[in-house]
matplotlib code that plots the C-alpha trace (Angstrom):
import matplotlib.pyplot as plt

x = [-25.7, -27.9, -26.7, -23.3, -23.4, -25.3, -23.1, -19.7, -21.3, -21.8, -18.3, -16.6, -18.8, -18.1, -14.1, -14.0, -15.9, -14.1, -10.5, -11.5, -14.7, -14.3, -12.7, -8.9, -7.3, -6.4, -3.4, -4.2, -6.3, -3.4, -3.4, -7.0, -7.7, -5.1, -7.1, -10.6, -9.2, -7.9, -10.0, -8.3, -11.4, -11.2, -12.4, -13.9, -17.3, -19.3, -20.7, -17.9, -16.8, -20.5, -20.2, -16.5, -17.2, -20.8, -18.8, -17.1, -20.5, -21.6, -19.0, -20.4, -23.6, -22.9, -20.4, -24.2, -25.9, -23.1, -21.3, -24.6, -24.9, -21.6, -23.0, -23.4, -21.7, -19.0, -17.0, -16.0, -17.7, -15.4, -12.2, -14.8, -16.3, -12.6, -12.1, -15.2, -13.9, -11.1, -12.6, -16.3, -18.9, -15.7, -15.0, -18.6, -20.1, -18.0, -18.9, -22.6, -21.7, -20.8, -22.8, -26.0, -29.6, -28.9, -30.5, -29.3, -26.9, -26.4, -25.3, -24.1, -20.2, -19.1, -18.6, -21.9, -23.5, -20.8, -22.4, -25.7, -26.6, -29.4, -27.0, -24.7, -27.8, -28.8, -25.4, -25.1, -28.3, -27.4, -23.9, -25.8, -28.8, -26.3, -23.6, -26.8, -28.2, -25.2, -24.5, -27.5, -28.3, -24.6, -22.8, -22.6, -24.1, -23.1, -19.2, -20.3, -21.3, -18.3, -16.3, -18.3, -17.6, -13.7, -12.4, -11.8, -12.3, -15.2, -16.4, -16.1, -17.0, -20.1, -21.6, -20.1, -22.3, -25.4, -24.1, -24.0, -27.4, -28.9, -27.4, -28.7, -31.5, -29.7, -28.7, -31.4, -33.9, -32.5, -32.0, -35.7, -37.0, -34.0, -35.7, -38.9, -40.4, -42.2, -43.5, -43.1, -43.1, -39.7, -37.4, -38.8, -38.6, -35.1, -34.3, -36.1, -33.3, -29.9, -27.8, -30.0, -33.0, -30.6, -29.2, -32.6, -33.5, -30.4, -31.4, -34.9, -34.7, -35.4, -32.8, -31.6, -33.1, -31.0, -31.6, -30.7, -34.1, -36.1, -35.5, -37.2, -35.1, -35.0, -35.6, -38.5, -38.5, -40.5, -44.0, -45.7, -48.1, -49.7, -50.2, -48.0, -47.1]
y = [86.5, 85.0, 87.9, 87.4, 84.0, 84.9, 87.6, 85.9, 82.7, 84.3, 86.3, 83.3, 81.9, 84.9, 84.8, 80.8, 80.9, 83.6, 82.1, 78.4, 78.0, 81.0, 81.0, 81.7, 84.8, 85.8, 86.6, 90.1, 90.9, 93.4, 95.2, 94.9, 96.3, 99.2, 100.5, 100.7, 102.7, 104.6, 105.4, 103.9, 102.3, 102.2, 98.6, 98.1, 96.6, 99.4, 96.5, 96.1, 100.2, 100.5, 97.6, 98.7, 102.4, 101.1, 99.6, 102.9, 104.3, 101.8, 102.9, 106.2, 105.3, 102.6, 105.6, 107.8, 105.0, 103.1, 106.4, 107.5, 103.8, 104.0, 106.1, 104.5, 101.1, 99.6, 99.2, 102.5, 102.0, 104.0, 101.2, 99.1, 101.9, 102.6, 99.8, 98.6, 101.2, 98.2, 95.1, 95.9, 93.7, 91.7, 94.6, 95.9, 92.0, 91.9, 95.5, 93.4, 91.4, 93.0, 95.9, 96.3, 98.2, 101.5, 104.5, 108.0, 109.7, 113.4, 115.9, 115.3, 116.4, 118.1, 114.7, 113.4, 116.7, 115.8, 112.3, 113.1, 115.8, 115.5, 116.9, 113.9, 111.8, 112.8, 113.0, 109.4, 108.9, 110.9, 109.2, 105.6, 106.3, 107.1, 104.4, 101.7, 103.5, 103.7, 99.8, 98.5, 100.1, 99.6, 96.6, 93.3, 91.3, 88.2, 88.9, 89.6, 86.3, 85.2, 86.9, 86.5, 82.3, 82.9, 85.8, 85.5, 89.5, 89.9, 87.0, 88.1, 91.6, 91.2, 89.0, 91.8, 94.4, 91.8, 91.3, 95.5, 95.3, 92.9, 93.9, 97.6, 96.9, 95.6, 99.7, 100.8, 98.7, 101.4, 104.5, 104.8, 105.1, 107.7, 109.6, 109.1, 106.9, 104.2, 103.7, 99.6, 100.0, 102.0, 99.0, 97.3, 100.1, 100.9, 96.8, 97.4, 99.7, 97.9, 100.8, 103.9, 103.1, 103.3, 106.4, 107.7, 107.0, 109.4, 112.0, 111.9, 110.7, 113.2, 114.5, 113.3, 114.5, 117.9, 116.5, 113.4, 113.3, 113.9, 110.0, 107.2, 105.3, 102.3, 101.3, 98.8, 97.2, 99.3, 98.1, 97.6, 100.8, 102.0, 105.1, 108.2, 109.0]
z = [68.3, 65.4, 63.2, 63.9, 63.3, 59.9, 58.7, 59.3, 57.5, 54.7, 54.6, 55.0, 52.2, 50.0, 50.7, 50.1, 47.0, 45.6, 46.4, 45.7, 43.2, 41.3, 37.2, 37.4, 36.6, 33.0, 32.0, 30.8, 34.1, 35.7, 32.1, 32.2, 35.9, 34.8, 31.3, 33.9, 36.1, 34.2, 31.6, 28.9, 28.0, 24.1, 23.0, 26.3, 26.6, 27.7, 30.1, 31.7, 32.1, 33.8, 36.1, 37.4, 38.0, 39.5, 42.5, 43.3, 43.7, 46.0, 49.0, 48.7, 49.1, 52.6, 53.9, 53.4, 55.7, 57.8, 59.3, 60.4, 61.3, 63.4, 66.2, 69.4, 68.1, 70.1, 66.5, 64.9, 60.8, 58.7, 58.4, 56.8, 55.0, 53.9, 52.6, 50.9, 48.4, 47.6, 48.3, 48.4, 50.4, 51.7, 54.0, 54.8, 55.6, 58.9, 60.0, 59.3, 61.5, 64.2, 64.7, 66.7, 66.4, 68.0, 68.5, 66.9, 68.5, 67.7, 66.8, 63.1, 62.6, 59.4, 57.9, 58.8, 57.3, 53.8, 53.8, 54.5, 52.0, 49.4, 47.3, 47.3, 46.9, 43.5, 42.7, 43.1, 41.3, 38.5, 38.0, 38.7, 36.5, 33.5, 34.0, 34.5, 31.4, 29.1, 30.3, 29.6, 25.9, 24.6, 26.7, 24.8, 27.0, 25.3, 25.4, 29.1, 30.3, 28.5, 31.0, 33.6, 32.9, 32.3, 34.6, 38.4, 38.2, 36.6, 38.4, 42.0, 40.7, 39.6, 42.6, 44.7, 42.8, 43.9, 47.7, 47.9, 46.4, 48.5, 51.7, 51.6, 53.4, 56.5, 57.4, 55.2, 57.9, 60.7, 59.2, 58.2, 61.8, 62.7, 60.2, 61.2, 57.9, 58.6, 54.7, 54.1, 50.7, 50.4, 51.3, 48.1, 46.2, 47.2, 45.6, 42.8, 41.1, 41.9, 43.0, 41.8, 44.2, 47.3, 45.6, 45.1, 48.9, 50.0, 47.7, 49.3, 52.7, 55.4, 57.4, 60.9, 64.1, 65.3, 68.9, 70.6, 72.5, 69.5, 68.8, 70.3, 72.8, 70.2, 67.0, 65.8, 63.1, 60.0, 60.2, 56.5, 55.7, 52.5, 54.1, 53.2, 57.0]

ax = plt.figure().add_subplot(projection="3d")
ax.plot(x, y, z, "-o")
ax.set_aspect("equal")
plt.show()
């Protein structure tokens, strides 16, 4: 109940601040939107082109934890999944919200296997390691806050880059001891890189029990360990 009551707090203080205390919209924000996605990105501030094609990573790397997640909840996880690709954290805070601590429950489907792969993993590394990269050496920073002070979109985008960040750790908490890991030290690692660490962790995590009774009955909280195993 707590979480619930945390979870939906905080979505409805994400959705308010956006729509109320947020800058305005710019004019140009339609033509702007249009150029990112579509790659029309000459004059761009590389900033902004790493930040925008950062947060279509980040659905790929929840559907990697969440589907998983999904099994054995009472709410089905790919609608919010879905949409998170559109709206981000706005969709994946009430799936937050209303999900539950459960134990895996196998086998893993085709899309599970899809989602799942190491393979996917470092490809979302790869891709997050060079957009962060490419950001960071040649974005103008400066011109950056700018926007960040003026434009609704940039605005709301880049505090939903921070909630996706953040919020990792609520799956990442339970998918460790489906896997068997109980290293305290890789939830802090995983924050240390925004995006690449929890890209890193699916390119190196285990994978899944192949049986149902190979995992414990319930899931415990990951106990903090130097040790390796």
């Amino acid at each position: 109940m707590m979480q619930r009551l945390v979870f939906g707090l905080l979505w409805l203080s994400f959705v308010g601040y956006a729509v109320l205390l947020a800058p305005p919209d710019q004019p140009d924000i339609a033509d702007l939107i249009l150029r990112l996605s579509t790659g029309n990105w000459d004059g761009l501030n590389p900033a902004l082109i790493a930040l925008f094609n950062a947060m279509g990573l980040w659905p790929m790397v929840y559907a990697a934890v969440a589907l998983v997640d999904g099994r054995g909840q009472r709410i089905w996880a790919w609608p919010f999944v879905g949409a998170s690709f559109a709206v981000g954290a706005f969709a994946l805070l009430p799936y937050l919200a209303l999900r539950s601590p459960v134990p895996w429950v196998g086998p893993e489907d085709r899309l599970l296997r899809v989602v799942g792969s190491r393979l996917l993993g470092a490809s979302l590394a790869l891709a997050a390691l060079v957009l962060l990269g490419w950001g960071l050496i040649y974005g103008d920073w400066s011109a950056f806050w700018q926007q960040w002070q003026t434009s609704r979109f940039v605005h709301v985008m880049t505090l939903d880059f921070c909630a996706l960040w953040l919020l990792f750790p609520v799956l990442l908490i339970d998918d460790l001891p489906r896997r068997g890991l109980r290293q305290g030290w890789v939830i802090p690692s995983v924050l240390a890189l925004p995006l690449l660490g929890a890209a890193l962790y699916l390119a190196l995590r285990p994978p899944l029990p192949r049986d149902q009774s190979s995992q414990a009955p319930t899931l415990a909280p990951v106990p903090e360990s130097s040790g390796l195993g």
